[in-house]
VEXDREN-2710 file (C-alpha; in Angstrom, 1 decimal):
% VEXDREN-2710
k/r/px/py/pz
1/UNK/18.6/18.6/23.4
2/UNK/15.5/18.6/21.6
3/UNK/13.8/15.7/20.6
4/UNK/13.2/16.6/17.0
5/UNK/16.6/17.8/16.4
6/UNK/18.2/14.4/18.2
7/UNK/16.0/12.5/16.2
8/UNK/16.8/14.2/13.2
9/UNK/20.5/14.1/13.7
10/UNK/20.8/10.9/14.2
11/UNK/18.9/9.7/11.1
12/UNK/21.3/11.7/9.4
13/UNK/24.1/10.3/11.0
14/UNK/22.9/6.7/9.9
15/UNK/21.2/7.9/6.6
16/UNK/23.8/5.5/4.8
17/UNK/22.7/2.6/6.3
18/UNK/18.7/3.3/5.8
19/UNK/19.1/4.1/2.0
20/UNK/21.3/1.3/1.7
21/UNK/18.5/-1.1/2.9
22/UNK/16.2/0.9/0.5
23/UNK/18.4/0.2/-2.3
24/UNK/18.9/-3.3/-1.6
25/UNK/15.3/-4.4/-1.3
26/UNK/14.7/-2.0/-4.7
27/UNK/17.5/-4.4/-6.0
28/UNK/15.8/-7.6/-4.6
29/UNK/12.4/-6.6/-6.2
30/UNK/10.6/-10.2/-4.5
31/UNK/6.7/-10.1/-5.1
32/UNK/4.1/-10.8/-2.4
33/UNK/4.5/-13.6/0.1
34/UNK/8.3/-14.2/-1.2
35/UNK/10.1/-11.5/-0.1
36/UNK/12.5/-13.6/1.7
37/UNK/16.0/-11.4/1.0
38/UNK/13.9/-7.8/1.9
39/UNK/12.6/-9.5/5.3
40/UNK/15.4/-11.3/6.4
41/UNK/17.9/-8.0/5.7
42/UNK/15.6/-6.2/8.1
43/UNK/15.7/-8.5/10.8
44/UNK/19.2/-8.9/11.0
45/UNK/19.4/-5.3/11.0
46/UNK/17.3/-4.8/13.5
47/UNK/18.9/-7.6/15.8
48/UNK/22.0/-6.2/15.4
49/UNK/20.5/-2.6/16.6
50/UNK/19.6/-4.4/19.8
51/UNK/15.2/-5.3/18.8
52/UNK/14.2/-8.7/19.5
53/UNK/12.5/-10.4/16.6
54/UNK/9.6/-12.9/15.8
55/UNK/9.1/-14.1/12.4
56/UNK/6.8/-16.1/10.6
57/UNK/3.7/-14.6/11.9
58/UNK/0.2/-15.0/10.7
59/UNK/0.6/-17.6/8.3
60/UNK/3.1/-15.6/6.4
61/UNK/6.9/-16.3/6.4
62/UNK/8.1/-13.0/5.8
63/UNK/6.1/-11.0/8.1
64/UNK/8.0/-9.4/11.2
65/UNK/7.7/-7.8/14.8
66/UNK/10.6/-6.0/15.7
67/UNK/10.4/-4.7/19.5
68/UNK/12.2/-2.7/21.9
69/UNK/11.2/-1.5/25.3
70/UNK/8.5/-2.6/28.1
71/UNK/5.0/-1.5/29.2
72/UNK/2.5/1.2/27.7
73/UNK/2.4/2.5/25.8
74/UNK/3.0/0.3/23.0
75/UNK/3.5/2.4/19.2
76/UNK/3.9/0.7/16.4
77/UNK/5.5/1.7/13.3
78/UNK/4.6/-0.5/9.7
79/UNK/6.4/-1.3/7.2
80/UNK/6.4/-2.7/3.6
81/UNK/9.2/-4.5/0.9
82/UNK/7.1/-6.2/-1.7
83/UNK/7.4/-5.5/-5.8
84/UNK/5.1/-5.9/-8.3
85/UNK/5.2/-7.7/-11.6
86/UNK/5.5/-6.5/-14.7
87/UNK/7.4/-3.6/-13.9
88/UNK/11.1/-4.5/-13.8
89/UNK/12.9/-1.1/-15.1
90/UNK/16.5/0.3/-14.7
91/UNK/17.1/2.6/-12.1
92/UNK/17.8/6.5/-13.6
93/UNK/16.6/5.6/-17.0
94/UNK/13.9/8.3/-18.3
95/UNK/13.4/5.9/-20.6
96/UNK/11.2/2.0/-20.3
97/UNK/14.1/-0.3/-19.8
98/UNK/13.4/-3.3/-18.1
99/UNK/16.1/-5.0/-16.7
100/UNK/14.4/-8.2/-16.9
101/UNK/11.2/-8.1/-19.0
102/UNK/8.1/-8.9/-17.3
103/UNK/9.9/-9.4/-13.9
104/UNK/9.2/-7.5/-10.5
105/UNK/10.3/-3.6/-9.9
106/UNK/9.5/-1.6/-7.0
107/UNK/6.6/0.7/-8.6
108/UNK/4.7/2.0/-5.3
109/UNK/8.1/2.9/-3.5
110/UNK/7.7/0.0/-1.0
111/UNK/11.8/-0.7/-0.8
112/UNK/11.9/3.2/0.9
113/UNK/8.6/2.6/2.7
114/UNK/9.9/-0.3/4.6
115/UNK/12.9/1.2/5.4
116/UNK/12.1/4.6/6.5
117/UNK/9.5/3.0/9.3
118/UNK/13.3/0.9/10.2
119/UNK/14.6/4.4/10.5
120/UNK/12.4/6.0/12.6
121/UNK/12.0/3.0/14.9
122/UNK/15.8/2.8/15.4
123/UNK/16.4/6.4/16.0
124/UNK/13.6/6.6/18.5
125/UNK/15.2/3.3/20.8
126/UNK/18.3/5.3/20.7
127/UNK/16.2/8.4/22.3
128/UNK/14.9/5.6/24.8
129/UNK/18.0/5.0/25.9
130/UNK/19.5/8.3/26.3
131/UNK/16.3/9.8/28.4
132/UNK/15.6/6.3/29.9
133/UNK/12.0/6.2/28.5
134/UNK/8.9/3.5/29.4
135/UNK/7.4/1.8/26.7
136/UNK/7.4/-0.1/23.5
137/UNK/8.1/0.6/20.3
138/UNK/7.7/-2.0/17.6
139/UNK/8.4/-2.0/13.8
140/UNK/6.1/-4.6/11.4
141/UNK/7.9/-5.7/8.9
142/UNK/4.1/-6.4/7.0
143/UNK/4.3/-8.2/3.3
144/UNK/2.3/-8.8/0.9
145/UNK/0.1/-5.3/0.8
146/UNK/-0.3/-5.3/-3.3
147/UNK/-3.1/-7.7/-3.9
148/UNK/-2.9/-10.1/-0.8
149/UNK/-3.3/-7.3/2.1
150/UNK/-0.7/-9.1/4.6
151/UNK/-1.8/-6.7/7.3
152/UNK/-5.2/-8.1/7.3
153/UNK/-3.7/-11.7/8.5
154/UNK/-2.0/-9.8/11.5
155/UNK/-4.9/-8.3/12.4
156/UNK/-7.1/-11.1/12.1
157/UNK/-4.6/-13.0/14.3
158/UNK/-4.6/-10.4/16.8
159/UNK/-0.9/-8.9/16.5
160/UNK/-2.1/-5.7/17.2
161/UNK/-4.7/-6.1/19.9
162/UNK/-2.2/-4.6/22.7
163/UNK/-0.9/-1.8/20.2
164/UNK/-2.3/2.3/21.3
165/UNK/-0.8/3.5/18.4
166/UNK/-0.1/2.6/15.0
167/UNK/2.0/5.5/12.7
168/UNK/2.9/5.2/8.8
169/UNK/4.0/6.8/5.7
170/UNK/4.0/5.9/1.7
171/UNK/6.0/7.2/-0.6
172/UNK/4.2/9.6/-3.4
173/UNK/4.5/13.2/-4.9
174/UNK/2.8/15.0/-2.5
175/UNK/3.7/15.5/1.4
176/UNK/0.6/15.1/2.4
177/UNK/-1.5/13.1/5.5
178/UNK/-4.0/10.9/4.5
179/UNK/-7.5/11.6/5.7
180/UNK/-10.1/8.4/5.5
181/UNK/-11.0/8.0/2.3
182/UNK/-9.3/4.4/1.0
183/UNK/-11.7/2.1/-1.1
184/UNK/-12.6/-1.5/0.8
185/UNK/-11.5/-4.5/-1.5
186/UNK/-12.3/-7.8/-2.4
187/UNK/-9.7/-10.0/-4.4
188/UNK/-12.0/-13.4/-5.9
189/UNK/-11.2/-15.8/-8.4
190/UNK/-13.9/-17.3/-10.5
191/UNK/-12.5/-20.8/-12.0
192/UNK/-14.8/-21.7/-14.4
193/UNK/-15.0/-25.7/-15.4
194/UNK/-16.8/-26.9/-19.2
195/UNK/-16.3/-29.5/-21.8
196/UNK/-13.7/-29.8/-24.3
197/UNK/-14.5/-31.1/-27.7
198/UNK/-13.5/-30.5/-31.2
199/UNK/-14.5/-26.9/-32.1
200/UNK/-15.2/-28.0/-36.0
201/UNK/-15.9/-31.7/-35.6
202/UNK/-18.5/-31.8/-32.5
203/UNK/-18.8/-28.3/-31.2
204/UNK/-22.1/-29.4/-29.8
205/UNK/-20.6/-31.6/-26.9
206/UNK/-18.6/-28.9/-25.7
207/UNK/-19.2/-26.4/-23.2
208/UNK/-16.8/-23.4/-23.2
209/UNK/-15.5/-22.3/-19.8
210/UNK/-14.2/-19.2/-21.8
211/UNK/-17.5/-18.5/-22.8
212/UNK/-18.3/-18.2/-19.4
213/UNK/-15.6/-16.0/-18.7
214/UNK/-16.8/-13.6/-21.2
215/UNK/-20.8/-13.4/-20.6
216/UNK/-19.8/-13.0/-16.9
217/UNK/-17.5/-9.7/-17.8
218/UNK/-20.2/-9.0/-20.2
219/UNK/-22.8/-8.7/-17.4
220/UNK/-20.5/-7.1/-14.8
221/UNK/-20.1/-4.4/-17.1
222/UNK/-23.9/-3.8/-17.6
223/UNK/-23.8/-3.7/-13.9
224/UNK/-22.0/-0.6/-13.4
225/UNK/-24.9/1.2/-14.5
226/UNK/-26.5/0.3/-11.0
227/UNK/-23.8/0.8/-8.6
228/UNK/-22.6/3.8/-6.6
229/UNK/-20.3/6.2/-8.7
230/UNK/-17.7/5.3/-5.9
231/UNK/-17.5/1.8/-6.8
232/UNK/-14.9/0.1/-9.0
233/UNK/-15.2/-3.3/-10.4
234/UNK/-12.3/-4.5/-12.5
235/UNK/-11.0/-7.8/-13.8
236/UNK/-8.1/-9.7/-15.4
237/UNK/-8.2/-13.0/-17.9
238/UNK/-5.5/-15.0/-15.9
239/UNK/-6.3/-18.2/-17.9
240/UNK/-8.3/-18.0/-21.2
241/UNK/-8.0/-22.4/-21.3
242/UNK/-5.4/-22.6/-23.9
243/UNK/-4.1/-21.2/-27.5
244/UNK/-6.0/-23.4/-29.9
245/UNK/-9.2/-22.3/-31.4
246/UNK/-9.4/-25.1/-32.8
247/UNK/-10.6/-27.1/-29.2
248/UNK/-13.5/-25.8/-26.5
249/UNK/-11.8/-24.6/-23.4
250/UNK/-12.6/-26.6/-20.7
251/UNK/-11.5/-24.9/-18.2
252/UNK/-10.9/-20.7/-17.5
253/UNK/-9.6/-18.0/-15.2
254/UNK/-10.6/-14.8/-14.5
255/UNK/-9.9/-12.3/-11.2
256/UNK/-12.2/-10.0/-10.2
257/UNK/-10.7/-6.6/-7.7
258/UNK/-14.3/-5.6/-6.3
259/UNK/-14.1/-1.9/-4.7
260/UNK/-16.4/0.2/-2.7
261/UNK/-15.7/3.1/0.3
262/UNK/-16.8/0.3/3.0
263/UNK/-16.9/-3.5/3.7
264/UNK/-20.7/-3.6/3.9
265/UNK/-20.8/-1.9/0.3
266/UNK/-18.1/-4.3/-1.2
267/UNK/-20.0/-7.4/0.3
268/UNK/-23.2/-6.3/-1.4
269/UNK/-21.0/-6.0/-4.7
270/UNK/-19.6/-9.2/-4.4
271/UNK/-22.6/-10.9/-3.8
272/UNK/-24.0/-9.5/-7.3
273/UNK/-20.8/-10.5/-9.1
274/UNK/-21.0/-14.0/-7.7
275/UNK/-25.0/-14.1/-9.1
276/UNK/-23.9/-12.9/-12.6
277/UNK/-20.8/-15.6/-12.7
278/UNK/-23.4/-18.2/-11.2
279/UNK/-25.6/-16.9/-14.2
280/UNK/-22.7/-17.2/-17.0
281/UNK/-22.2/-20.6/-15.7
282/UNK/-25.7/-21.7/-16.1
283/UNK/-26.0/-20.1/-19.3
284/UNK/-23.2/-22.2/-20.7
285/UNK/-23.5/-25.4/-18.5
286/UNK/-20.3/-24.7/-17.1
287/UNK/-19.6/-25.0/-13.6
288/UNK/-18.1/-22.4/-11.7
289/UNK/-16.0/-22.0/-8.4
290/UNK/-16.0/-19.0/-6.2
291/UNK/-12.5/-18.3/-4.3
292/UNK/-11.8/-15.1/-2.0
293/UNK/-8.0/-14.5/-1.8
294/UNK/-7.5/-11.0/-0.3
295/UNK/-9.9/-8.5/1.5
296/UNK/-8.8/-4.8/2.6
297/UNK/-10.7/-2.7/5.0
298/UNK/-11.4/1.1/4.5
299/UNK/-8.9/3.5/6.2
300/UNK/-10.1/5.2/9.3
301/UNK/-8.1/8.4/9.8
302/UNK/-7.6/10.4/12.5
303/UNK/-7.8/14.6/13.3
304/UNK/-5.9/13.9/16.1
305/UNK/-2.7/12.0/14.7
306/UNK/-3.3/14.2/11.9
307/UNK/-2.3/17.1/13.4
308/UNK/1.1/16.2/15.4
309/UNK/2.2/14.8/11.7
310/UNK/1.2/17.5/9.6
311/UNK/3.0/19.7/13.1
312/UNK/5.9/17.3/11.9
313/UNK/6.2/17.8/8.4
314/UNK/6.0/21.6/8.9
315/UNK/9.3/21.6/10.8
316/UNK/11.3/19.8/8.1
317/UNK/9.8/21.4/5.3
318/UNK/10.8/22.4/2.7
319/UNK/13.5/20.4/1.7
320/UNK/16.7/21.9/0.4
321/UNK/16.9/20.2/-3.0
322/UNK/20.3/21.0/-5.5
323/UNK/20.1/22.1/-8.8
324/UNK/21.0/18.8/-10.2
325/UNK/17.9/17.2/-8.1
326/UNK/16.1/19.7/-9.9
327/UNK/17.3/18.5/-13.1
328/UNK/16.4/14.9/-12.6
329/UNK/13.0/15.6/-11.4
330/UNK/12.6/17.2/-14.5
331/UNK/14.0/15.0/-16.6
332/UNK/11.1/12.4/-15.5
333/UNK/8.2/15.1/-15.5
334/UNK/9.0/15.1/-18.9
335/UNK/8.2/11.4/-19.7
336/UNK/5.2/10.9/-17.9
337/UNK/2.1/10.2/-19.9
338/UNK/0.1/12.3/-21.6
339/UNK/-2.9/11.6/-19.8
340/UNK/-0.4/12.0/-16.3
341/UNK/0.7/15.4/-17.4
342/UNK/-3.4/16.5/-18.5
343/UNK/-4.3/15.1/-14.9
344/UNK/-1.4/16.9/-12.8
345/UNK/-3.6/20.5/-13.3
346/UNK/-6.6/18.6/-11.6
347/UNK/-4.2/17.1/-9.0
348/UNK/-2.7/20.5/-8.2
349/UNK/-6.3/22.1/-7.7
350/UNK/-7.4/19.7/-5.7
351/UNK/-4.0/19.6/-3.4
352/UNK/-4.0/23.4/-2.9
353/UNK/-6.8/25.3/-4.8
354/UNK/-7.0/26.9/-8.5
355/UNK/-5.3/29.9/-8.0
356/UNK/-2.4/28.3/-5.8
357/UNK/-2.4/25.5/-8.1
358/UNK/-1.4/27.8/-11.2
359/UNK/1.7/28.6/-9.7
360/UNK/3.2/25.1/-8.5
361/UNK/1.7/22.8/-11.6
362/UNK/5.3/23.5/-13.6
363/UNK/7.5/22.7/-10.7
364/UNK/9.4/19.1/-10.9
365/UNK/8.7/18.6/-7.3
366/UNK/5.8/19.4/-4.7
367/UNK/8.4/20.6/-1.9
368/UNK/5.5/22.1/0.3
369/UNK/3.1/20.5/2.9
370/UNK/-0.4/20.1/1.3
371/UNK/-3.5/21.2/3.5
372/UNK/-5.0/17.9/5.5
373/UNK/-8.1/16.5/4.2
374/UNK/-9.6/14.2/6.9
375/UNK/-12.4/13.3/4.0
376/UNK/-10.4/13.1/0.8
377/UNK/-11.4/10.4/-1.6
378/UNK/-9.1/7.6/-2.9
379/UNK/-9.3/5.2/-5.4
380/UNK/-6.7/3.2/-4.0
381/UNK/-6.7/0.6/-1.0
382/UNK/-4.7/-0.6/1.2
383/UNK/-4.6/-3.1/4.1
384/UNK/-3.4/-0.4/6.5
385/UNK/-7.3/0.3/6.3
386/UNK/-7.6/-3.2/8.5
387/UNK/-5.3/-1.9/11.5
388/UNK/-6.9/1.6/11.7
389/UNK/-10.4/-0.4/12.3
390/UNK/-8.3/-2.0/15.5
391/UNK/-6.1/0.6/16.8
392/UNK/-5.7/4.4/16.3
393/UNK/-3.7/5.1/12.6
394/UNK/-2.1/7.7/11.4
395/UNK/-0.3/8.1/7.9
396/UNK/1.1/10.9/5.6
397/UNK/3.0/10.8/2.4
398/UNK/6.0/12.6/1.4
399/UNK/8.3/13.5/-2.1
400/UNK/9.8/11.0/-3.7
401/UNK/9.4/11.2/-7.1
402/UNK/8.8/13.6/-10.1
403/UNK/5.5/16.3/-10.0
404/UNK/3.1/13.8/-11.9
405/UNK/4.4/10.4/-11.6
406/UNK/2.2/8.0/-11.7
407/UNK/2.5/4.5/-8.7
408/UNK/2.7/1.7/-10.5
409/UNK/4.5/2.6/-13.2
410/UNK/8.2/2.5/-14.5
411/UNK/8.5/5.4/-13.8
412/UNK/8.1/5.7/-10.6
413/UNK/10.8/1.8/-10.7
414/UNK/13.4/4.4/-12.0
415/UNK/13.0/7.3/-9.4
416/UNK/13.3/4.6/-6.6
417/UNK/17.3/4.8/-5.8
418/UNK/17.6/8.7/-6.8
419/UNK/18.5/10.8/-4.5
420/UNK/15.1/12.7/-4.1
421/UNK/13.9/9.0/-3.1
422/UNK/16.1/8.9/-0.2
423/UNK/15.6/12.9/1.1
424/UNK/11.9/11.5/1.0
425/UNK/12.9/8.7/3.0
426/UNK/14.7/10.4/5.7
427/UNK/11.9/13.1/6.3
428/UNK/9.7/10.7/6.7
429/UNK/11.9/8.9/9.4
430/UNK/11.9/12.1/10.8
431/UNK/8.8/12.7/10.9
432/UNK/7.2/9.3/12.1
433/UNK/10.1/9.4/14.8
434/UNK/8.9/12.6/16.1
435/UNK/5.8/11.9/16.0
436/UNK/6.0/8.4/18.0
437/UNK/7.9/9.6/20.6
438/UNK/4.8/12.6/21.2
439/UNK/2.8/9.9/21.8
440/UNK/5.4/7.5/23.6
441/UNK/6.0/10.0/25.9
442/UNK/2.3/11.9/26.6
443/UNK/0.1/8.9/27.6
444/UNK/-2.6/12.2/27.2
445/UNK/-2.1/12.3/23.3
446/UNK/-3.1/8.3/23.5
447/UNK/-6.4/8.5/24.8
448/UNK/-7.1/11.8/22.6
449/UNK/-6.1/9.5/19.6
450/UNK/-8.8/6.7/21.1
451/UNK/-10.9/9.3/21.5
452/UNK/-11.1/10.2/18.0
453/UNK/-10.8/7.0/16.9
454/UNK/-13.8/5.5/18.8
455/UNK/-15.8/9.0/17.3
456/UNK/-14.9/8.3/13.5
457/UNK/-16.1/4.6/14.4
458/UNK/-19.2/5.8/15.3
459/UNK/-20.3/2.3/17.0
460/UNK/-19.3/0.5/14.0
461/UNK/-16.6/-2.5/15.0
462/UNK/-13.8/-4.3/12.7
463/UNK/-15.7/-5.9/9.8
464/UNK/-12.9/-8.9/9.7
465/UNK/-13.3/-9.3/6.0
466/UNK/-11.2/-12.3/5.3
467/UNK/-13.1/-15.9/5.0
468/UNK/-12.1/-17.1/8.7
469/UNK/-10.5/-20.2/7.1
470/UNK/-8.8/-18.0/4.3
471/UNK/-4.8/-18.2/4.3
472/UNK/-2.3/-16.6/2.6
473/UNK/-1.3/-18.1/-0.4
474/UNK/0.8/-17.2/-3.3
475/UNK/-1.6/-16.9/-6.1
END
């Protein structure tokens, strides 16, 4: 039997169990470093599917190797489960309904990430065992990619210093692989410390730690006149020192995301930002500490892996959606923001063209394959940049919400149990399965993937850009 079509059939066959899993972690919605109910339903899935398991790796409680097989090569398949706050929403509601306001929801589709990387892992030991192939397959259960970069920890730790292959997916609106392109990123807190007194009655022996806060964000924002368009600097108040006016705030909180296309470009950035907070705090005689809490590497992609997914993708595409799927991708194209619905022409003619893009903007779902960019530009990041510095990467995205929807929204909370989400989920099962047993079984493919790899490296080795000491934390 062909591969593709074993493959295929039997994540069909098991499709119940894989969107279950997707639905329950949706359910769970547990934030970075605390996704104890996601992680532990993965491992006892995967025991039960016959995988052995080691847990608590890196530092980080929830983090995962599942592994089946012996010997080279060794593929690895990642995967993801954690939330993020703020955006608790009801599933199927076209309308913002949080079920718990200000909790967690699943906004960048990690519940069907996680769990279609289970998928293909499972269904390619069961093609192990009926064609009695050599090697290893693994699946990483990785947490904590929004904001902490988990992945980096495993790298840095050296969990994937035996791997020749590393294949992934996210979920999105587009099926699409991802060239190189991801933005570097540094994560920093800068606690400022003053001197309370009465605001009225002796403002002069107090020295505002807010103060600080504010003439540092004033002076980051003159900087972005001198950086590189491709850099992004942005920041969040997380403790202003209190509600009354009335008293100097001794102490305050702000975080800092620091963004550039590579590590060297970021660590230049950060170093300025760290001079201008240094500066607030001497301009106010406030004190000020500097803590680094999450780093991200840039992506490396690869022609190579590129072209055995996008080869992939093409043989399960399109999908064959119903009229009612039609109707519900619809239904949430239509309650997308303004400035989502102005931006979907742009994203159309940059995905396939202007003239091509006049004839698929008004469809509820991108059900095509969109030409490979091995330079596109993202404003994202993601800590699957730090394994493709470390081993050969591939990943790709595929449909699983509305034309237009934006991640991190409520939107995109609402899609992530529909039906469309799970069609999503199984072809991408499909086509990381297909594509890791290419490589399982073609040790030729694995040196063609090093050998792109070391070319788009260019001499240039892992910048490792977490503080050696740093651990994860739940911050």
């Amino acid at each position: 039997m062909d591969f593709r079509k074993f493959l295929s059939d039997f994540i069909e066959s098991n499709s119940v169990d894989f969107t279950n899993i997707s639905d329950e972690i949706w359910g769970f919605a547990e934030p970075r470093f605390r996704e104890y109910k996601s992680s532990k339903l993965q491992q006892d899935y995967m025991k039960e599917k016959g995988f052995s398991v080691v847990s608590d790796l890196a530092g980080q409680e929830t983090a995962f190797i599942a592994e089946y097989g012996s010997g080279k090569p060794i593929i690895a398949f990642l995967g993801e489960f954690d939330s993020l706050s703020g955006l608790s929403q009801e599933a199927d509601v076209d309308a913002h309904t949080p079920i718990s306001p200000g909790g967690e929801g699943h906004g960048c589709g990690h519940q069907i990430l996680g769990a279609a990387a289970l998928a293909a892992t499972v269904a390619l030991k069961e093609l192990m065992i009926q064609n009695n192939l050599a090697g290893t397959i693994r699946y990483y259960g990785c947490p904590a990619e929004e904001n902490a970069g988990g992945k980096g920890y495993l790298v840095r730790d050296g969990f994937f210093n035996d791997c020749d292959l590393a294949l992934t997916w996210h979920p999105g609106t587009v099926n699409k692989v991802t060239g190189s392109g991801s933005l570097a990123n540094f994560r920093v807190f800068f606690d400022f410390h003053g001197t309370s007194a009465h605001a009225a009655g002796a403002p002069h022996l107090g020295r505002s730690a807010l103060d600080a806060v504010e003439l540092m964000n004033v002076g980051v924002n003159y900087m972005r006149e001198h950086m590189i368009s491709d850099a992004r600097v942005h920041y969040a108040v997380t403790d202003t020192g209190g509600t009354a006016p009335n008293v100097v705030q001794s102490y305050a909180q702000v975080l800092y995301a620091i963004r550039a296309p590579k590590v060297v470009m970021v660590k230049e950035l950060f170093e300025r930002v760290c001079d201008i907070a240094k500066g607030a705090a001497l301009m106010t005689q406030t004190k000020v500490d500097i803590r680094q809490v999450a780093a991200y590497s840039d992506y490396i992609g690869n022609d190579s892996i590129a072209m055995k997914l996008d080869a992939n993708l093409d043989y399960f595409l399109p999908l064959d959606y119903s009229q009612e799927e039609i109707q519900y991708a619809n239904k949430f194209k239509n309650v997308i923001t303004d400035l989502d619905k102005a931006n979907l022409k742009h994203f159309a003619e940059y995905l396939v063209g202007k003239q091509k893009a006049k004839e698929i903007v008004n469809e509820p779902l991108f059900n095509f394959r969109a030409p490979y960019n091995p330079c596109a530009k993202s404003g994202g990041s993601t800590d699957v940049g730090d394994v493709s510095w470390v081993v050969p990467t591939g990943q790709f995205n595929t449909v699983t919400w509305a034309a237009g929807t934006a991640g991190h929204s409520w939107q995109a909370v609402a899609q992530g149990k529909s039906s469309i989400a799970h069609k999503g989920l199984l072809l991408a099962a499909k086509v990381l399965s297909c594509t890791g047993y290419e490589y399982l079984t073609d040790m030729k493919l694995i040196e063609e993937a090093k050998e792109t790899w070391t070319q788009m490296l260019d001499g240039e080795t892992y910048p490792n850009p977490l503080p050696p000491d740093l651990k994860p934390g739940q911050w």
